[in-house]
Wavefront OBJ file of the C-alpha trace (Angstrom):
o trace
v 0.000 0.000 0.000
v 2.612 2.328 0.918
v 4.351 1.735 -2.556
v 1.226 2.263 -4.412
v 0.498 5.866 -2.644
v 4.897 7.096 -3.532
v 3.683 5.754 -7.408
v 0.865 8.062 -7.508
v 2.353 11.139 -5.788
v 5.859 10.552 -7.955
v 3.078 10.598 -11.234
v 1.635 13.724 -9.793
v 4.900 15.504 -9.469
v 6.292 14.852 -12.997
v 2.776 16.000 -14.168
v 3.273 19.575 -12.765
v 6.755 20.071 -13.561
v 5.750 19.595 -17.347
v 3.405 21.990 -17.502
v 4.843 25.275 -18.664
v 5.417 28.716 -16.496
v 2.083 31.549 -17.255
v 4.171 34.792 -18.812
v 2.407 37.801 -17.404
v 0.965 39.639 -20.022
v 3.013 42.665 -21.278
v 1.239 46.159 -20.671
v 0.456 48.184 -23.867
v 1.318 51.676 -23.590
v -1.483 53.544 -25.792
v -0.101 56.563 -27.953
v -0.959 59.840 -26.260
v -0.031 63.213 -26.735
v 0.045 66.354 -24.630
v -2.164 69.056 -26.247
v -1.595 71.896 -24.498
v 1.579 71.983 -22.440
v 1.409 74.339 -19.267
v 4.653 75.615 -18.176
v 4.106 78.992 -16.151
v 0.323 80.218 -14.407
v -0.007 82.963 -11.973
v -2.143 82.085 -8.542
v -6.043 82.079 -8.803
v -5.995 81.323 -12.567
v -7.845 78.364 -14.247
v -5.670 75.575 -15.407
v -6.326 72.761 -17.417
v -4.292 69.604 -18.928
v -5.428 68.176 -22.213
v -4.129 64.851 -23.573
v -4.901 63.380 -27.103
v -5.226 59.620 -27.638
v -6.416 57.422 -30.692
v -8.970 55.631 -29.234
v -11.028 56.015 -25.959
v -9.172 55.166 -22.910
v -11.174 54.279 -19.575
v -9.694 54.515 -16.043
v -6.997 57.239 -16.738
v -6.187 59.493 -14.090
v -4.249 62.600 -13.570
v -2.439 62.592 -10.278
v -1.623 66.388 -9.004
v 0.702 67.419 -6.432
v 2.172 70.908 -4.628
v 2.668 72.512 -1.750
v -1.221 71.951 -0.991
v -1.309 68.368 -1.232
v -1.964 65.080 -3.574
v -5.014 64.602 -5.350
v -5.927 61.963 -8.442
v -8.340 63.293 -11.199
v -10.511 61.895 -13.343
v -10.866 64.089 -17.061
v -14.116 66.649 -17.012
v -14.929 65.254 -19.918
v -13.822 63.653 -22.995
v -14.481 64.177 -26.675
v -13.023 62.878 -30.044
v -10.211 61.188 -27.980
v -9.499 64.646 -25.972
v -9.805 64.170 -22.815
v -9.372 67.396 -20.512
v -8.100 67.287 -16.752
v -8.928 70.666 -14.739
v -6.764 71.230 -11.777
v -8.763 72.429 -8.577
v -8.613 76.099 -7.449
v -7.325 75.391 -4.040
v -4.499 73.710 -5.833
v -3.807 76.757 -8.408
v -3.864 79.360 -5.657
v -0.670 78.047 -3.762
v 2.166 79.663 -5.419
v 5.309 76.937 -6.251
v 5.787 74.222 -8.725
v 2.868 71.906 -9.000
v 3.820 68.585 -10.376
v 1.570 65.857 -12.399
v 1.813 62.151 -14.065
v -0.876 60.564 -16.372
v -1.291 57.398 -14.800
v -3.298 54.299 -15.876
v -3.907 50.947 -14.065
v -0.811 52.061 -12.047
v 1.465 52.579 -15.155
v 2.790 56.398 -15.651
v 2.458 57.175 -19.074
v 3.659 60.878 -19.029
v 4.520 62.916 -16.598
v 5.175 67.438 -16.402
v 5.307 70.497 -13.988
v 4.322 73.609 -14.428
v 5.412 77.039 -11.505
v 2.348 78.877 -10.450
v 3.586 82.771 -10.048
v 2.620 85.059 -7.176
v -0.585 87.092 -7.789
v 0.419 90.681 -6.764
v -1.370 92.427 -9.294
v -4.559 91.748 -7.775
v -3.996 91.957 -4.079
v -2.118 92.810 -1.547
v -1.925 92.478 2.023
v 0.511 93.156 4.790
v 1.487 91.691 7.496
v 3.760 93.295 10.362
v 4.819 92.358 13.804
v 7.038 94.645 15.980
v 8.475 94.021 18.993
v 9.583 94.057 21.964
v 7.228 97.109 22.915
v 9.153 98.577 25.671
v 12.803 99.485 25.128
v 15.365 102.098 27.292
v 16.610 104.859 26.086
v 20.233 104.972 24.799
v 22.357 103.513 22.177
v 21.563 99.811 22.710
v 18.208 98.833 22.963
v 16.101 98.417 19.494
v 12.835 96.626 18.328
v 12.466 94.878 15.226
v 9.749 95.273 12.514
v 9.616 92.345 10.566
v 6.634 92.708 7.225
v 5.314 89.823 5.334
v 3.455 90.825 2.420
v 1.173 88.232 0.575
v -0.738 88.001 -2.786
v -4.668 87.751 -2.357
v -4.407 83.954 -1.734
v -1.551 84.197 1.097
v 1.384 83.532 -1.113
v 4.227 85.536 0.393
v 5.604 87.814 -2.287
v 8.914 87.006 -4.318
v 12.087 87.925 -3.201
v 13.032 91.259 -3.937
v 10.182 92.979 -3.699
v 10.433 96.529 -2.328
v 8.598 97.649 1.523
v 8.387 101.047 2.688
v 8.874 101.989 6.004
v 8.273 105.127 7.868
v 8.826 105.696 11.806
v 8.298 108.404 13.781
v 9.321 109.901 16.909
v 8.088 113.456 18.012
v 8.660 115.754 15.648
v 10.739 113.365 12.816
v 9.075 111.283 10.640
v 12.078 109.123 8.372
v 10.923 106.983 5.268
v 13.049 104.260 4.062
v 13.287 101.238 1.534
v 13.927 97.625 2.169
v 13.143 94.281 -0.219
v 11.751 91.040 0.943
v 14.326 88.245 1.386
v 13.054 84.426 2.089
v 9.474 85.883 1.654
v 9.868 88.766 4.466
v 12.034 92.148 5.134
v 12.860 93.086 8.459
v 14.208 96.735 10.119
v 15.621 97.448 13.239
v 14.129 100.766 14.838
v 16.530 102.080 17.287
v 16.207 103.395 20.416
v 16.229 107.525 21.228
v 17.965 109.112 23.621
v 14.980 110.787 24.808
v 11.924 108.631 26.413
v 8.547 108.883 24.688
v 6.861 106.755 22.197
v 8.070 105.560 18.278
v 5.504 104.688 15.667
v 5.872 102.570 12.959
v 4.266 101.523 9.472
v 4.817 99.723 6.675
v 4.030 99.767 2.858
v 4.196 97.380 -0.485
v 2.159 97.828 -3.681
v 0.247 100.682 -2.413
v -1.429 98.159 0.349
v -0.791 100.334 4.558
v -0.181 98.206 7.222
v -1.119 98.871 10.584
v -0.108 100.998 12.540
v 2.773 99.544 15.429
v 4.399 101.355 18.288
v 7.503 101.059 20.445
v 7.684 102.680 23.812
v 10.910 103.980 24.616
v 11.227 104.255 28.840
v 13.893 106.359 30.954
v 17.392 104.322 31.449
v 18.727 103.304 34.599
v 18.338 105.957 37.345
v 21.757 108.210 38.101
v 22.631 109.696 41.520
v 20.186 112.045 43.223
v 19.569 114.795 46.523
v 17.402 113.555 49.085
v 16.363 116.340 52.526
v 13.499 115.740 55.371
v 11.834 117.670 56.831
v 8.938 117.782 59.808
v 6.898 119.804 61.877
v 8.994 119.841 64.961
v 12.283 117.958 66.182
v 11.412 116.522 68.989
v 11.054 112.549 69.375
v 7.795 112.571 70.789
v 7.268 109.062 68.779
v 3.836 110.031 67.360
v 5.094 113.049 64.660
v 5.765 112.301 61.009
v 8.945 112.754 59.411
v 9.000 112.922 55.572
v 11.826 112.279 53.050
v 11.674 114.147 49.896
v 14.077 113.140 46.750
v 14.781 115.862 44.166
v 13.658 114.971 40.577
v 15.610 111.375 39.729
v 16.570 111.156 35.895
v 18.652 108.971 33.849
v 21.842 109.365 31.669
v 20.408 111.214 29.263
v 17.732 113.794 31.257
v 14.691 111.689 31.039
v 12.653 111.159 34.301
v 12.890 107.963 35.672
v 9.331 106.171 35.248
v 6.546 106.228 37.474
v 6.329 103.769 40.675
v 10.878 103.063 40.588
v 11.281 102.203 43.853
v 13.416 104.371 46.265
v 14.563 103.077 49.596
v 15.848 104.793 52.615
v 18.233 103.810 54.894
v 18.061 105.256 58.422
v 21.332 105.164 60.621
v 21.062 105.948 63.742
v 23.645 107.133 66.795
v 24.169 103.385 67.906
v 24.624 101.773 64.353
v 20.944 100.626 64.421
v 19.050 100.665 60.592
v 15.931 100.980 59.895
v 14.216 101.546 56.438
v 11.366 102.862 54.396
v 10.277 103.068 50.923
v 8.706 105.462 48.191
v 8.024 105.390 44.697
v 8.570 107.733 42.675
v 5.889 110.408 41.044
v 7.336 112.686 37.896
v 10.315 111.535 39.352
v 10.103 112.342 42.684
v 9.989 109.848 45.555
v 8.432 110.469 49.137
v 8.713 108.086 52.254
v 7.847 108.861 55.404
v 7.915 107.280 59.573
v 7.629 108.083 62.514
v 9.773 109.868 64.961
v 11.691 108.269 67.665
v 10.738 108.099 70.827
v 13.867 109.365 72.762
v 16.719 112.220 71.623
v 18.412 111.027 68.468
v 20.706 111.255 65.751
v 19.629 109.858 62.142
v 21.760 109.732 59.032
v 19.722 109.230 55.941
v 20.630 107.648 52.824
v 18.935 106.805 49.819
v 19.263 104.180 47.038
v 17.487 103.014 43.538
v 18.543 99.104 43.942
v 21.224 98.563 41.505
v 21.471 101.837 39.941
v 21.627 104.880 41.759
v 22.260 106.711 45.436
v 21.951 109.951 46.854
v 23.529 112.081 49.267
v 23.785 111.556 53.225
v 21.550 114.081 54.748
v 21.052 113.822 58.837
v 18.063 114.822 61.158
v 18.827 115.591 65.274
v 15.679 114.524 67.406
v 15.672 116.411 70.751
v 13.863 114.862 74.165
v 10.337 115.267 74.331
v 10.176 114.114 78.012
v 12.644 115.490 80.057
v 11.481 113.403 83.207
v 8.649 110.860 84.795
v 7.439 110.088 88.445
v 7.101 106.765 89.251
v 5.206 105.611 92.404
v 5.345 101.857 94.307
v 2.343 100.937 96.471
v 1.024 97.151 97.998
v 4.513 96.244 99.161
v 6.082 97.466 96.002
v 4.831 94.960 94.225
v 2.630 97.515 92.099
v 4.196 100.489 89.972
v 3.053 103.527 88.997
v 4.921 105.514 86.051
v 3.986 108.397 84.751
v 2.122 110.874 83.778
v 4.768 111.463 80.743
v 4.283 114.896 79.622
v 5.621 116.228 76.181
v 7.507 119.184 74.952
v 4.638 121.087 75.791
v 3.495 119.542 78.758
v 0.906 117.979 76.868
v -0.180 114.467 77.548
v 2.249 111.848 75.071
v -0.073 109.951 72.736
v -1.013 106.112 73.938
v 1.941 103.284 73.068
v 5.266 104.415 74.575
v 7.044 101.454 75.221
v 8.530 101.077 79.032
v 10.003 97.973 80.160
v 11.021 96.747 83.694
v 14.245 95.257 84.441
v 14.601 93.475 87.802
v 18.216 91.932 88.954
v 18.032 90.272 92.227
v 20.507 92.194 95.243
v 23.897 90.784 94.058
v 22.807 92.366 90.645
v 21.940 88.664 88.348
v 19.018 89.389 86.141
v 15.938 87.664 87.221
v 13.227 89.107 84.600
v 11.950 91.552 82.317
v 8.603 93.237 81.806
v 6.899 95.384 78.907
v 3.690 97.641 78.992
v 2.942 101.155 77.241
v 1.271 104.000 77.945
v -2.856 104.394 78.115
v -3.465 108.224 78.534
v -0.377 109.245 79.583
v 0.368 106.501 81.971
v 1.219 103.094 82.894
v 1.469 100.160 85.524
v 3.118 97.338 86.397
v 2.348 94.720 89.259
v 4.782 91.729 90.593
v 2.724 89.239 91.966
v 3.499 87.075 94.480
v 3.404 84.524 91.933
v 5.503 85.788 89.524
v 8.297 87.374 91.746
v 8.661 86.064 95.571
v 9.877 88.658 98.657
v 13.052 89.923 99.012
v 14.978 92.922 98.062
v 15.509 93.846 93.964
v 17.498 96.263 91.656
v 14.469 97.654 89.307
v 15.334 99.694 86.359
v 12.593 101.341 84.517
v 13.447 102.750 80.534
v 11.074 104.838 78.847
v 11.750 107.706 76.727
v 16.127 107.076 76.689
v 15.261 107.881 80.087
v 16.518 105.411 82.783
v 15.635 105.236 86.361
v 16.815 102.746 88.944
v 15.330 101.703 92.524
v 16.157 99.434 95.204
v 13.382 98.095 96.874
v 12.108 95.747 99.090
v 9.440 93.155 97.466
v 6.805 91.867 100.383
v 3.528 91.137 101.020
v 1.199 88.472 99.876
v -1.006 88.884 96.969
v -2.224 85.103 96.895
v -5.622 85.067 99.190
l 1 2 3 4 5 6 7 8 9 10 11 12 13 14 15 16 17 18 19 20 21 22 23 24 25 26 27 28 29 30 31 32 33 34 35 36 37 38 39 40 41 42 43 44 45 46 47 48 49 50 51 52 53 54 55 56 57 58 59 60 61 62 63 64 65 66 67 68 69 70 71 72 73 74 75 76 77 78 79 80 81 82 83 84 85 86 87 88 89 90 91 92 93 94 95 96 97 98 99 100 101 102 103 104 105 106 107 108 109 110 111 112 113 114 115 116 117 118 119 120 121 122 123 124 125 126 127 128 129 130 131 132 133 134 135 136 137 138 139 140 141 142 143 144 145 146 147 148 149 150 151 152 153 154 155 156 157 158 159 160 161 162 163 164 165 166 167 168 169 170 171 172 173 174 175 176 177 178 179 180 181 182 183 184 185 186 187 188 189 190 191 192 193 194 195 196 197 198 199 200 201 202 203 204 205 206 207 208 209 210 211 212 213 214 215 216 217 218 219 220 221 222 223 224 225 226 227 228 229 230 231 232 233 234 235 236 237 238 239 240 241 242 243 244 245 246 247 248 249 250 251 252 253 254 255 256 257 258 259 260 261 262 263 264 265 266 267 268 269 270 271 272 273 274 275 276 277 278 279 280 281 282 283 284 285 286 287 288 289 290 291 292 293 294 295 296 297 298 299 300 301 302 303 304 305 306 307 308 309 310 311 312 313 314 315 316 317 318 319 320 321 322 323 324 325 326 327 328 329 330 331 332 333 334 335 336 337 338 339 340 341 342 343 344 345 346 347 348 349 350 351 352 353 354 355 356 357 358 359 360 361 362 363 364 365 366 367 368 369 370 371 372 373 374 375 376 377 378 379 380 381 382 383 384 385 386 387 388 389 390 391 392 393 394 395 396 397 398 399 400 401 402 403 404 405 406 407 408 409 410 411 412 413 414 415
C-alpha cells in the first residue's frame, strides 16, 4: 500500500513540472499626446491639462501634487479622444511648482510640472509684527519690525520685492526702503535718547499696514539729593517725618518712570538701621515714619537698587520728656509711672514702650517686663506669683530715660 500511494504522488509531481510557467501579459502603452503643455500660471488662474489619444481610454487618471497636497483626477470630460483634466482652485492658488503624471492601471504614461507665479497684481496684504514694545533709552536697545506681504491667496511675495517703512518719533518722521528676502524684510528701529513713544508703518504695492508702536522708557536711574523735613524735632514718637528726593533722571535727562522704587536707609547714633520706601511720582519719591521716641541722631541715605544713590543728609531729634514720676504701692509689688508729659506739657499719645528690668541684690538678672502707655500713663504689678519677697534692683526705661530703685518686694497677693 505504501508503494502504491509514492507511485501516484511521484506521477503527480512529474505531471506539474511539465506543464509550462504563465508569462504575465506585457502592458500596452497607448499613444498619447500632450495638447496643451502648461509651463508657467499665476495664482487664482484656471488651469487645465489636455491629452490626445487614438482611441477612448477608460480609467486614466491625472495625479496632481504641490505645496497643498496630492489629489488623483478623473478628465471633465472627454471628446473625439481629448480628454481634458482641470486642476482644482485650491491647488492653483498656492504659489510653487505643481507637479503631475498621467497614470493608468498604475502605469505612468507621461509625466510634467508647471510654476504657479505670485498674484500681486490683484492683491495685496501686509502683514507686520514689531516688537519688543518697551525698550530704554540709549544707544543699545532696538525693536524689530519684521513685514510679510502676501498676494490675495496668502502667497508671500517674491524675493526682492520693495517695503516702505516710515517711523516716527516726536517731531521726525524718516521713510526708508527695504526688499523682501526668504518671503519677508525686516528693520531694526533704534532706540532715542529721549523717552517717549516711536511709531511705525509699513508699505508694499500701495497696500498700509497697521499701525505699530515702540515705547521707549527712561534708562537706569543716576545719583540724586534727598532732605526731610517735619513739623517739629522733637522725638515725641507720634510726629511724622518725611523724606523728599529731588527729581531722579537717567543718563540722558529723562525722568525715571513712574512707581521706581526708592529706599531709605536710616542710621542711627548706635549703628541701628531701619528703612522705608517710596516710589517715585514725575520723578520724585516720598517716604515717610515716625519719629523716635527718645533724643536722636539719624543719618539718611537713599538708594534706587542697583542703579543709583543719593547724598547723606542727617536729622537731630531732641527729648520730648525730660522726666517721669514713678510711684510703688502694695509692698512694692505695684508700679506707677507716669504721667509722661511732652515738649509742651501735653499728655504723650497712647503706646510708649517702658520695660522693667529686675536683677536680684547681688545684681543677676531675674526678669523683664513690657507695657505702654494708656493716657499718659502706665502700671506694672509683681505678683506674688511671679516674683517672691526679698529685696531687687528695678530699672525702669522709657523715653532714653533710665531710672533705677532698690526696693524691698513683700507682702502676699495670693488670698
Amino acid at each position: 500500500m505504501r508503494i502504491k500511494i509514492l507511485i501516484i504522488l511521484s506521477l503527480i509531481l512529474l505531471g506539474c513540472s511539465s506543464k509550462k510557467e504563465e508569462q504575465p501579459k506585457q502592458f500596452i502603452y497607448p499613444k498619447i499626446e500632450l495638447v496643451a503643455n502648461v509651463n508657467n500660471s499665476v495664482a487664482g488662474d484656471a488651469v487645465a491639462v489636455s491629452f490626445k489619444t487614438d482611441t477612448s481610454i477608460k480609467d486614466l487618471k491625472l495625479q496632481v501634487k504641490n505645496a497643498y497636497g496630492n489629489v488623483v483626477l478623473s478628465p471633465e470630460h472627454s471628446e473625439n479622444e481629448l480628454m481634458v483634466f482641470k486642476i482644482p482652485k485650491n491647488f492653483t492658488r498656492i504659489a510653487g511648482p505643481c507637479r503631475w503624471k498621467l497614470i493608468l492601471k498604475g502605469h505612468t504614461l507621461r509625466y510634467g510640472k508647471f510654476d504657479i507665479a505670485t498674484n500681486a497684481y490683484k492683491a495685496t496684504y501686509v502683514e507686520s509684527y514689531f516688537g519688543p514694545r518697551s525698550v530704554t533709552a540709549g544707544y543699545n536697545d532696538y525693536s524689530m519690525l519684521t513685514i510679510s506681504p502676501t498676494d490675495a491667496y496668502d502667497n508671500p511675495l517674491d524675493n526682492g520685492t520693495e517695503v516702505t517703512v516710515k517711523h516716527q518719533f516726536q517731531e521726525n518722521i524718516d521713510e526708508l526702503k527695504i526688499t523682501t528676502e526668504s518671503f519677508f524684510a525686516f528693520y531694526n528701529v533704534r532706540s532715542t535718547l529721549q523717552s517717549g513713544r516711536i511709531l511705525v508703518s509699513s508699505e508694499c504695492n500701495g497696500t498700509n499696514s497697521k499701525e505699530l508702536a515702540t515705547i521707549v522708557y527712561p534708562s537706569n536711574a543716576t545719583d540724586f539729593s534727598i532732605s526731610s523735613s517735619s513739623a517739629h524735632n522733637f522725638a515725641d514718637g507720634n510726629q511724622i517725618i518725611t523724606f523728599t528726593s529731588d527729581i531722579i533722571r537717567d543718563e540722558f535727562g529723562n525722568t525715571v518712570t513712574n512707581g521706581t522704587l526708592v529706599t531709605f536707609i536710616i542710621k542711627n547714633e548706635n549703628d541701628s538701621y531701619l528703612y522705608t520706601i517710596g516710589t517715585t511720582i514725575n520723578g520724585i519719591a516720598e517716604a515717610k515714619t515716625l519719629h523716635p521716641d527718645k533724643a536722636s541722631k539719624w543719618e539718611i541715605q537713599a538708594f534706587v537698587t542697583g542703579a543709583a544713590e543719593s547724598n547723606t543728609t542727617e536729622f537731630a531729634f531732641k527729648p520730648a520728656i525730660k522726666d517721669y514720676p514713678v510711684h510703688f504701692s502694695k509692698g512694692n509689688r505695684n508700679i506707677d509711672i507716669g504721667p509722661f508729659e511732652s515738649f509742651m506739657k501735653q499728655l504723650i499719645p497712647d503706646g510708649l514702650l517702658l520695660q522693667l528690668d529686675i536683677y536680684d541684690a547681688d545684681g543677676v538678672f531675674v526678669a523683664s517686663k513690657k507695657t505702654t502707655t494708656k493716657n499718659g500713663v502706665c502700671s506694672i504689678f509683681l505678683g506674688e506669683h511671679y516674683l517672691a519677697e526679698g529685696d531687687y534692683i528695678l530699672k525702669l526705661n522709657a523715653a532714653g530715660i533710665t531710672k533705677e530703685f532698690t526696693k524691698n518686694i513683700h507682702g502676699d497677693t495670693i488670698k
